[in-house]
Every structure is written in C-alpha cells, then in structure tokens.
matplotlib code that plots the C-alpha trace (Angstrom):
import matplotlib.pyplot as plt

x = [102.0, 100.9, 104.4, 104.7, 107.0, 109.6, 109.6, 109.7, 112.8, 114.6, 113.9, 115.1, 118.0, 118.9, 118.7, 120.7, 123.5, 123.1, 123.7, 126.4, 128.0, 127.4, 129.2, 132.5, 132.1, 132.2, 135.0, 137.3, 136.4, 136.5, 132.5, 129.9, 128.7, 124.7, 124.8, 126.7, 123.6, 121.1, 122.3, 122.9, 119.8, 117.9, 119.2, 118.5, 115.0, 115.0, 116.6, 114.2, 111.3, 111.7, 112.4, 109.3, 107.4, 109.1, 108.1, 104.0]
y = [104.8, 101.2, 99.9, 96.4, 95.5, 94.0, 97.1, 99.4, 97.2, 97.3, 101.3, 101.5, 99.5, 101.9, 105.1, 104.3, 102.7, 106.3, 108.3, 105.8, 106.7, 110.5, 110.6, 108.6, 111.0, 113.8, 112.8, 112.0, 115.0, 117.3, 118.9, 119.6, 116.2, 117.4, 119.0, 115.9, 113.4, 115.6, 116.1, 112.0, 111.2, 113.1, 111.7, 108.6, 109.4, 110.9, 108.0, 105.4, 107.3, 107.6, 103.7, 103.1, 105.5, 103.7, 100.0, 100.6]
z = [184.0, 184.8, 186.1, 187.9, 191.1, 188.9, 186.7, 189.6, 191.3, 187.9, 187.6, 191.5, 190.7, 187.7, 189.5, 191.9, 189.7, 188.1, 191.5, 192.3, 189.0, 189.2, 192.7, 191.5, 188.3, 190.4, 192.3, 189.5, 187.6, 190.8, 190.2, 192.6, 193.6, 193.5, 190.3, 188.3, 190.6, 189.1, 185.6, 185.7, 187.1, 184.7, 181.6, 182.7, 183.5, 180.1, 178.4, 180.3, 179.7, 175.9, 175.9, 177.7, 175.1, 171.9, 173.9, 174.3]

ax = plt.figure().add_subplot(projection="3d")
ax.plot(x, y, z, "-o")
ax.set_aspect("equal")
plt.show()
C-alpha cells in the first residue's frame, strides 16, 4: 500500500474515532468493552479497505 502522511493521519484519526465510539457503545449497551473495540475497529478497517480498493 503506497499511503501518504496525510492519508495515514486521516486513517489514524478514523480508528480512533472508531475505538472512541466502540467504548461509549459498550457502555450504553453494557458489552465487553474489547470485544465491541475489536468488532468496531474491524469493520472499519473493512469498510476503508474496500473504499480504497473501489478508489485505485
């Protein structure tokens, strides 16, 4: 993957709106707080990846 520094901030900057989201999900909702960060982390890896495939 040929990613710039801008690219890589703007990834950084999603994941960890993701695992800040996972943990207030997970405390409204009353699941394990690792589980809920991995499950929301990976669809957003998912997600961004599959953007990044339909953008080449």
């Amino acid at each position: 993957m040929n990613l710039e520094k801008s690219q890589l901030d703007l990834l950084s900057s999603l994941l960890q709106s993701s695992v800040n989201t996972s943990k207030d999900i997970a405390e409204i909702s009353g699941q394990d707080k690792t589980t809920v960060t991995l499950i929301a982390v990976g669809l957003t890896l998912a997600v961004t990846g599959f953007l990044r495939s339909m953008n080449v």
